[in-house]
Structures are given as C-alpha cells and as structure tokens.
C-alpha positions in Angstrom: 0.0 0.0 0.0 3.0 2.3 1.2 4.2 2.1 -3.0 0.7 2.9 -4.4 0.2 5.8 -2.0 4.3 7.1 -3.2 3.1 6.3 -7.0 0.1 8.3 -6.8 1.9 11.4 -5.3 4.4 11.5 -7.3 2.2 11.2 -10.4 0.0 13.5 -9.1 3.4 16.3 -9.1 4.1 15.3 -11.9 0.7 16.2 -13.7 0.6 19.3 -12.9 4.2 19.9 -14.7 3.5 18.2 -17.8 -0.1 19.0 -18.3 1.8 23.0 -17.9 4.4 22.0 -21.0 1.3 20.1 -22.8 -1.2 23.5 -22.9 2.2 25.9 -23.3 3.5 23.7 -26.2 0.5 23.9 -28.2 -3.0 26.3 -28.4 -5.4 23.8 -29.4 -7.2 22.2 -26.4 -9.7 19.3 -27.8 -12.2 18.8 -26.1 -14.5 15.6 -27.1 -18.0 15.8 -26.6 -20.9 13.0 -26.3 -24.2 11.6 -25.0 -24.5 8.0 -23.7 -27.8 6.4 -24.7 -29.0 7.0 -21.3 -28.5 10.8 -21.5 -25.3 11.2 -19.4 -23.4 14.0 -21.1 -19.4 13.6 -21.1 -16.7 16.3 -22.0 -13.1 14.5 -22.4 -9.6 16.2 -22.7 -7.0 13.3 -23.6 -3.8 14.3 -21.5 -1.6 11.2 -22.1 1.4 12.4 -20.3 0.8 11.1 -16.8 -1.3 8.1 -15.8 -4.0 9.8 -13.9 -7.1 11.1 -14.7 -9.7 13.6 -12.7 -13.5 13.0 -13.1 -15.9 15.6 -12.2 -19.7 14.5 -11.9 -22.3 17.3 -11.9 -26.1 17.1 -11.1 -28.7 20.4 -10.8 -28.8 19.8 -7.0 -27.3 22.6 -5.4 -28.7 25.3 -3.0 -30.6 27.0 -5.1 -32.7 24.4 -4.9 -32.9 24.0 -1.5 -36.1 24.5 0.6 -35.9 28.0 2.4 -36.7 26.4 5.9 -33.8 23.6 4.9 -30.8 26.0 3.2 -27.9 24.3 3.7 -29.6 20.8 2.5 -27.5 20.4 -0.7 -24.2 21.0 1.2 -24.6 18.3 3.8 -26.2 16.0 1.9 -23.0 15.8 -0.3 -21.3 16.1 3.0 -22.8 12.9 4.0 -22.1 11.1 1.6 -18.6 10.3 2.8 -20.0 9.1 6.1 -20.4 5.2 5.1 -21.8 2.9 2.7 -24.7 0.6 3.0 -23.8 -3.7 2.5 -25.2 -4.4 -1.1 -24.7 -8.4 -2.0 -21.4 -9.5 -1.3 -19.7 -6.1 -0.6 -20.1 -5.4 3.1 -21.0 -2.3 4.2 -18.3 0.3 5.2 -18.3 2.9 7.9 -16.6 6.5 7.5 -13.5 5.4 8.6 -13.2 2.3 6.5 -14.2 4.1 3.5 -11.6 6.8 3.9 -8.9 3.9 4.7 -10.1 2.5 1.4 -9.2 5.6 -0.7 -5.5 5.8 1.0 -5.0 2.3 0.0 -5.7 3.2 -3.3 -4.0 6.2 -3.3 -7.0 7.9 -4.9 -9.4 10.7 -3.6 -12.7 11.1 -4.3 -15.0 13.8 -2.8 -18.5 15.6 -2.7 -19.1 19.3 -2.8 -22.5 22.0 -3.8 -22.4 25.2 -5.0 -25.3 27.8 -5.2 -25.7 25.6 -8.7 -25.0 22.2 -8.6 -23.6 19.3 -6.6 -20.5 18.1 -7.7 -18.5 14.5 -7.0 -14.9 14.6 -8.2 -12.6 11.5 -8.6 -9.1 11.6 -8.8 -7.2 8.2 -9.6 -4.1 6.8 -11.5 -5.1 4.8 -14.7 -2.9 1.9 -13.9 -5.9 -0.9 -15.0 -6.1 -2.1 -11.6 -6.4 0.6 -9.8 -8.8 2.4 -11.6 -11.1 -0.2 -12.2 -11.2 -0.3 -8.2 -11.1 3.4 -7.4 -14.5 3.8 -9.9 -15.9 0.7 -8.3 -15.8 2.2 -5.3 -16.8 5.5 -6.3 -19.5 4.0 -7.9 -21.1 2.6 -4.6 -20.0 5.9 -3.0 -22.3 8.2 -5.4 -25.1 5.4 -5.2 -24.9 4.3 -1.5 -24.5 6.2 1.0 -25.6 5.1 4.3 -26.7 8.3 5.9 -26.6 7.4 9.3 -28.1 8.8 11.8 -25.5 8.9 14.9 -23.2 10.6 12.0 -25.4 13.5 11.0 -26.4 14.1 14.5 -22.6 14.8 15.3 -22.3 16.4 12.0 -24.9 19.1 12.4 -23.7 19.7 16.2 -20.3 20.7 14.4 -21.5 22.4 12.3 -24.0 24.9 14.5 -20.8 25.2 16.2 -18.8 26.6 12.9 -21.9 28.3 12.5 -22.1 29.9 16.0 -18.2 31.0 15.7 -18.6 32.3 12.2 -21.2 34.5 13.6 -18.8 36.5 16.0 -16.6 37.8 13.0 -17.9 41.0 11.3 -16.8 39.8 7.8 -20.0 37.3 8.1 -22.0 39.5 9.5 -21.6 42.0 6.5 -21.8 38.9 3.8 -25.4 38.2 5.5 -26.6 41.6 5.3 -25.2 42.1 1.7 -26.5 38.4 0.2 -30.2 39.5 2.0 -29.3 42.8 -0.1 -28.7 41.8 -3.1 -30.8 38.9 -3.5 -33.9 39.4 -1.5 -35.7 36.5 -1.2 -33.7 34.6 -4.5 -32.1 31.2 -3.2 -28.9 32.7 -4.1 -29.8 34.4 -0.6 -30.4 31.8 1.1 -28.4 31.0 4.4 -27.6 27.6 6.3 -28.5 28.3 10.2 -28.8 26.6 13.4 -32.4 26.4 12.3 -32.2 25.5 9.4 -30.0 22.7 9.8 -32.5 21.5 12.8 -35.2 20.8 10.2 -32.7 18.8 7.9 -33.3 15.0 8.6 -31.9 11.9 7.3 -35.4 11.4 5.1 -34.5 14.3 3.7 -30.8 13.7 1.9 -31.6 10.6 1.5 -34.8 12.0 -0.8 -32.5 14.6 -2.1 -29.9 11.7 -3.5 -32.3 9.4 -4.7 -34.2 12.4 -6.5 -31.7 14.2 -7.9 -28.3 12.1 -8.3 -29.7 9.9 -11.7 -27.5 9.1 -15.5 -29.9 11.1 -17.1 -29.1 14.5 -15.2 -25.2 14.0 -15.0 -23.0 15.9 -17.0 -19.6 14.2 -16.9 -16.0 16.2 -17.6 -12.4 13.7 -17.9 -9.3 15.4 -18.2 -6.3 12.7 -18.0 -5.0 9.8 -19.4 -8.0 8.0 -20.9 -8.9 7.7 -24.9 -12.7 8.2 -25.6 -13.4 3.9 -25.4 -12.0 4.3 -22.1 -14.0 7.3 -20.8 -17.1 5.9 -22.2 -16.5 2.8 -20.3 -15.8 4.4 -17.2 -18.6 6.8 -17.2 -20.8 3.6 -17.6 -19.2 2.2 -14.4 -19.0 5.0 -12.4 -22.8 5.4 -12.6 -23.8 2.1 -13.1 -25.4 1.7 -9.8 -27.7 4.8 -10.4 -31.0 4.0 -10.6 -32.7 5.0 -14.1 -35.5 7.4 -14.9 -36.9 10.1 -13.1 -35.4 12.9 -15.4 -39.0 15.1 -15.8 -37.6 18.5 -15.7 -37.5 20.0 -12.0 -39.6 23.2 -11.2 -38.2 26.4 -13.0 -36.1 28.6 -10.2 -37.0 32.4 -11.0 -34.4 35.2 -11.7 -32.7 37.2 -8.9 -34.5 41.0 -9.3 -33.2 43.7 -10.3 -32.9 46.7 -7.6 -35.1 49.6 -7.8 -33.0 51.9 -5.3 -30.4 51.9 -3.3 -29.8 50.5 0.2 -27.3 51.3 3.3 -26.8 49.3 6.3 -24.5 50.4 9.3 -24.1 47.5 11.5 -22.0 48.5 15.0 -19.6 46.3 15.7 -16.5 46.0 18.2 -13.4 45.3 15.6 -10.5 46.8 14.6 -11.2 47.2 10.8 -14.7 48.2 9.5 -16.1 45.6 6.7 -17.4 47.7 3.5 -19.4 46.1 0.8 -20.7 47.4 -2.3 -22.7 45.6 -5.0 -26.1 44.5 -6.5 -27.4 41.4 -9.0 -24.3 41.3 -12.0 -25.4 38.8 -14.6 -26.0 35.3 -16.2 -22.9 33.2 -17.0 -24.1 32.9 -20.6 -24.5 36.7 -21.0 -22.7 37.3 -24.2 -21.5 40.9 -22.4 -18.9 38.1 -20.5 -15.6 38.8 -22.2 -16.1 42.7 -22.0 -16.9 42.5 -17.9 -14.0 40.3 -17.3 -11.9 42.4 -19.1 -13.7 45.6 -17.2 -13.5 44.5 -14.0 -9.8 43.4 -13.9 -9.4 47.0 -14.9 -11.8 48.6 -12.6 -10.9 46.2 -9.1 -9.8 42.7 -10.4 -6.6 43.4 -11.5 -5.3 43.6 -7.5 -2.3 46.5 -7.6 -3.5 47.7 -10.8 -6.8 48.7 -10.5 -8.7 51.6 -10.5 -10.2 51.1 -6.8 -6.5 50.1 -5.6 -4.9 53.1 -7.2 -7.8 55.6 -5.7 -8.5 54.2 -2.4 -5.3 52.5 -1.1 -2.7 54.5 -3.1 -3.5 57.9 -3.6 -5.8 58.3 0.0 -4.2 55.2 2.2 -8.2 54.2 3.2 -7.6 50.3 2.8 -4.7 47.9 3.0 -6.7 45.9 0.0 -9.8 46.7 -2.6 -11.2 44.4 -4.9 -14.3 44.2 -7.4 -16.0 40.9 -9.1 -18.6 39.5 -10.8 -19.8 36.2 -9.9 -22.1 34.9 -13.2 -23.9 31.8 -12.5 -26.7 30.0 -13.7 -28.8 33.3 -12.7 -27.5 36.7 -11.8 -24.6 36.0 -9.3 -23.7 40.0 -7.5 -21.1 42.1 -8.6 -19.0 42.4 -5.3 -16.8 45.9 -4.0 -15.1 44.6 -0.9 -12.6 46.3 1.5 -11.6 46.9 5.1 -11.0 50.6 6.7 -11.0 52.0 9.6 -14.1 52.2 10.7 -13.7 56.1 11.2 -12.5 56.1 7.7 -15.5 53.9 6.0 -17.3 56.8 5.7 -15.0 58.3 3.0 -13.6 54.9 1.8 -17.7 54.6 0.8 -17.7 57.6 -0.7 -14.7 57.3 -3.3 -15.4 53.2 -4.2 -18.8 54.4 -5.5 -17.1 57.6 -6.9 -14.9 54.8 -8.8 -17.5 52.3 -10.1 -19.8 55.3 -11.0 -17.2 57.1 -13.2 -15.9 54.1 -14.7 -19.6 53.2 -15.3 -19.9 56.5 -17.1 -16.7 56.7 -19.3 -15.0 53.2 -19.3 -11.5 53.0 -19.2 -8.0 54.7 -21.2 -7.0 52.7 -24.2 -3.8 52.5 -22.0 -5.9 50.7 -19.3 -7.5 48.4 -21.8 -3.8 47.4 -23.1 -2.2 46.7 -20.1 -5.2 44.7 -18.7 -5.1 42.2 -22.2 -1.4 41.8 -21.7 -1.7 40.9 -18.0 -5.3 38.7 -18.7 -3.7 37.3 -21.9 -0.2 36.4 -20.6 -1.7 34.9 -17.5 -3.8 32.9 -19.3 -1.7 29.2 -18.8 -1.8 29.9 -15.4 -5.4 29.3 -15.4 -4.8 25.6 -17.2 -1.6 24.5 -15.9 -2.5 21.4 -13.8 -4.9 18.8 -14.7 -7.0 20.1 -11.8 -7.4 23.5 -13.5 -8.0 22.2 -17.0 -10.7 19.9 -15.1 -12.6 22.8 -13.8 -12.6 24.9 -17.3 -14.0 21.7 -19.1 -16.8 21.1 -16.3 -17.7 25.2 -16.6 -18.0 24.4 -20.2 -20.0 21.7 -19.7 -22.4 23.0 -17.3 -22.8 26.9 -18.7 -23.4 25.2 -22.4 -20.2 27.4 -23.7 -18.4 26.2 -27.2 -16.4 23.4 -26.7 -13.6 25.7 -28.4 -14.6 28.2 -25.6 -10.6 27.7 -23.9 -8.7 27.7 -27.7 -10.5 30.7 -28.3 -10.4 32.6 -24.8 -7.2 35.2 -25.6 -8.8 36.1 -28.7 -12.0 36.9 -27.1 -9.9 38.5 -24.9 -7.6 40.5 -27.0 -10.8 41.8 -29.6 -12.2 43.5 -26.7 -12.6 47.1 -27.2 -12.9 50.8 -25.2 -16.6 50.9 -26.3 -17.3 47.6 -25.7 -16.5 47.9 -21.8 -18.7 50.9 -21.3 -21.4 49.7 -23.1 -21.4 46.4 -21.3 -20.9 48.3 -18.0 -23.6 50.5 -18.7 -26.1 47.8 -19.6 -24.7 45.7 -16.4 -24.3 48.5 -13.4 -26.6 51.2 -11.8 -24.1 52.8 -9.0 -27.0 54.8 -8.0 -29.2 51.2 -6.9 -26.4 49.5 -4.8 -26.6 47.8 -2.1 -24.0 49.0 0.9 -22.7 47.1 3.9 -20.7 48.9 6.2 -19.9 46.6 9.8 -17.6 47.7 12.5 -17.8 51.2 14.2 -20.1 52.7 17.4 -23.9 52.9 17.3 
C-alpha cells in the first residue's frame, strides 16, 4: 500500500508539470463531446502524459434548490455522503472510517461538494488498469450508497452549528449576511444555512435529495487525464452504473434574482478593529454574451489587485484600505457584482464615498486605451496559469459543460480577450451596473 500511495503522489506532481508544457506547447485544447444512450453527457480532454485522470460528476442539486426552511440541504447531503456505505450483496457495508482507509490504499481521492448551482462528486485516480477499475468501483457505490446514518449527522450538524455559531462573532459574516439579503432578497442565491435551518434537515431528507436528484440522465460528466474516448465511455458507464434510471422530468423552474429599484445602506455597529465595507447589486447570467467585456472591465476597474482603478484611488493615492477588490460572480442566474474592502471604521465613511465615486465614473466613461492594453497583456499572458495542472484544466472543461459554452470556448479565450474594445467595456458596464441602486454594507464602528 505504502508504494501505491508514493506512486500516486508522485504522479499527481508530476501532472501538474507536464499538463503546464502540454497546454504551453500547443494552443489547441480538444475537447471531445458526447451523449450515452442514457443521456449522461461527457466532455473529455486526452492528457496522455501522466497516468492519472480527474473526473468531475455534476447534477442540478445545489442550493438554489434547496427548501428555504432547509438551506444548507445540498451542502450536507453531499457532506454525507462520505460518512459510510450501506452492504449491497457481497460487498459489506463500510463505515466513515473504513471508507476513507479504502481511498488511502488506493492512493486515490474522491469527494463531494454544492455550489449555489450544482452538486458536484470529483474523482481523482491513476489509470494503472487495476487501480482504476477499483477506485470507480468504489466510487460507484459511494455516489449510489451512502448510508446516511443517523448517529453521523447528529454529530455532524452539532459541528457544524458550532462553525456556524463562531462564524457568527466575525464581522466579515456579519456583512456577507446583510449584503447576500441585499442583493438577493428573497432569490435562493440568498439563502443562508443556520442553526435552524440545519435542525429541520433529517436523514429522510438527503436521503430524498440523493435518490431524486443524483440519476444518469441528469449528470454531466468532464475527464481530463490519461484515458482515450473507449476508455472514458467505459468508465462513465461504471462510475454510474449503480444509479437507478428514470426520473429525469424536468425539476420546477427557479425564478431570476430581481433587479434593484433603489439603493440601500446598512451600518451595522460592531466591536473590531477594521470596518467591513461592501458594495454591489445582481451582475449577470454566465451565458451573457457581455462576459468577455466585464471580465476584461473589471480586472481594470478592481480585479486586477495593484493595478486597478479602486487600488490606485483608495489604497494608493488616500491610504483608506490595505486591499480593494471588485468581481462579478455569473452563474446560472445573476450572481452579485461584489466591491469589498476593510478601513478603519472612522474612515468607511470616505472609503464609501470614493469606491462608489470609482465604479460610477468608470460606469460612465470606461476606461483609457492605455488601461485596456495593459489589462489584455496581464489577462492574456496569464492565461496558462489558469490551465496548468490537470486540476485546473478539469474545472474549465466542467464550466464548459455546465454553462453550455463552445467546446472551443478555452482555444479561443485570448482572442476573445484581445478583440475586446474601449466601447465595448462601457457599453457592457452600462447595460450591467446602476451605481445609483447598490446595495451597501458597512460593519464595525459605534452605534
């Protein structure tokens, strides 16, 4: 076991230096695309250099559709299902700590996660025949099987009401409630895992969640790694082989987040050093076709860290904040365009006062042609940083697959980049952003 566990890290190193010389030695990134007879979609990148290969599996389960009274359901329920797995036949059941000893032994990982979007189960294995064909097999059971139990989740959702309680005594959560409830109103995207909340979750109900929701026909399936297309097609059948079929009726529509129709300010005292200021309000779609010209905005505006606008006005020229940033966060529905910093709290006041100055003027007038260079050089020459381990690649090729974008989306993506104009950032900026309708967030301060 000690030789499989040393062979998988040091494959696993050395991924993420060849996969770097792969994507630098070459622009095209193919991406195969098909659907399995039972509707499973799969998106493959062949990346023969290693013997290891990263799976992501994606189902519409995340918290936006959670119950209001139950946020937090999607996230524990994939939680869970790393807790045990239920006897099936002649394969006995395992507990949490067998089934994370099983893994080691393999020297593979596999885990659960959900996002405002979707719940996602990631497998990472060598290809060695052997071990693979035991690391899916166990995956497998683990996506189909989980046990649930009881005793577990008990303990679980005591741990996490504690996280929950702690979380609660820093001002930077208490300013991302108040600006989510802001921004989003009553939208899931607004939607908060409590004490309470977590008190209504039961067993039933994950257990309902997985059965409902984790089936072939909903999965979209990204590969990046050492597999040819017979091989993927044969693992993807494994891997959800256990799934039970059907039930693929199309779930209840979720409705857009709304747009504001003025602004909003929130003071909220609090005893801390630093004040918490945020600025922001719905942003947009992931499949806006405005995408290219707000990434490229943004990095100019706050994304591009030293080099932004907001660093240049706030931190350099007035010495308000250590650090200011801006973002947009494009989902499935209007994620928020974010302004974020810390200040003095007798300084948030003014540090208020020139961020929204910033946003509304770049709003207005867009950037230089000088800012618009600099910020394609930086985006462009960056870009095989954003694809230079197999880990990376894997998450661009699962983004494609789950936003729908053109399987060329990644060989194209610097020349999307570098066609981006002056014009085009104001207009998309001005279609996007209404300073004069944001939400503000300042924590920390005196009554």
């Amino acid at each position: 076991m000690f030789a499989i566990k040393n062979i998988a890290i040091g494959a696993m190193m050395a991924g993420a230096m060849a996969i770097f010389g792969l994507k630098s030695a070459q622009a095209a990134l193919p991406i195969q695309h098909w659907t399995q007879a039972n509707g499973v979609a799969v998106y493959l990148v062949e990346s023969p250099s290693v013997p290891m290969v990263d799976v992501q599996v994606d189902f519409d389960a995340g918290s936006r559709r959670d119950p209001a009274a139950q946020a937090g359901l999607a996230s524990v329920t994939a939680g869970m299902t790393a807790k045990g797995l239920r006897a099936v036949g002649s394969e006995a059941a395992l507990d949490e700590n067998a089934l994370g000893e099983a893994w080691a032994d393999l020297g593979a990982a596999f885990s659960a996660s959900a996002s405002s979007d979707r719940m996602s189960f990631t497998l990472r294995s060598l290809t060695y025949p052997d071990l693979l064909a035991r690391a899916v097999a166990l995956a497998a059971r683990q996506l189909a099987e989980p046990t649930f139990p009881p005793e577990v989740w008990a303990r679980e959702r005591e741990r996490l009401g504690a996280s929950i309680r702690e979380a609660n005594t820093r001002p930077a959560t208490v300013a991302a409630r108040a600006f989510s409830q802001g921004v989003y109103g009553t939208h899931p995207y607004g939607y908060e895992m409590t004490e309470e909340t977590l008190a209504r979750i039961s067993v039933a109900d994950m257990q309902a969640l997985q059965a409902r929701a984790v089936r072939p026909c909903a999965a979209k399936v990204s590969i990046v790694g050492a597999v040819t297309r017979a091989q993927a097609e044969t693992l993807v059948t494994q891997l959800l082989a256990r799934l039970p079929v059907g039930g693929c009726e199309a779930q209840p529509a979720v409705g857009e987040v709304a747009a504001l129709t003025q602004a909003s300010e929130q003071h909220i005292p609090f005893d801390s050093a630093q004040a918490h200021v945020l600025i922001g309000q719905p942003g947009y779609k992931r499949d806006d076709p405005d995408f290219f010209p707000l990434l490229v905005g943004n990095y100019i505006l706050g994304g591009g860290g030293f080099v932004s606008r907001l660093t240049t006005e706030v931190r350099e020229k007035r010495g308000l904040s250590y650090s200011v940033y801006s973002y947009f966060a494009p989902a499935l529905h209007a994620g928020a365009y974010t302004v974020g910093l810390q200040t003095r709290p007798d300084q948030a006041a003014q540090a208020v006062q020139v961020a929204r100055e910033v946003v509304r003027k770049f709003v207005a007038e867009g950037p230089t042609e000088a800012e618009l260079k600099a910020a394609k050089d930086n985006l462009i020459g960056g870009f095989a940083l954003r694809i230079d381990s197999n880990r990376k690649l894997l998450d661009n090729v699962a983004n494609i697959a789950w936003n729908k974008l053109p399987l060329d989306y990644l060989d194209t993506w610097t020349q999307q980049v570098a066609r981006v104009t002056v014009a085009d950032i104001k207009a998309a900026f001005a279609r996007k952003l209404q300073p004069e309708r944001m939400v503000t967030v300042v924590v920390g301060g005196k009554p």
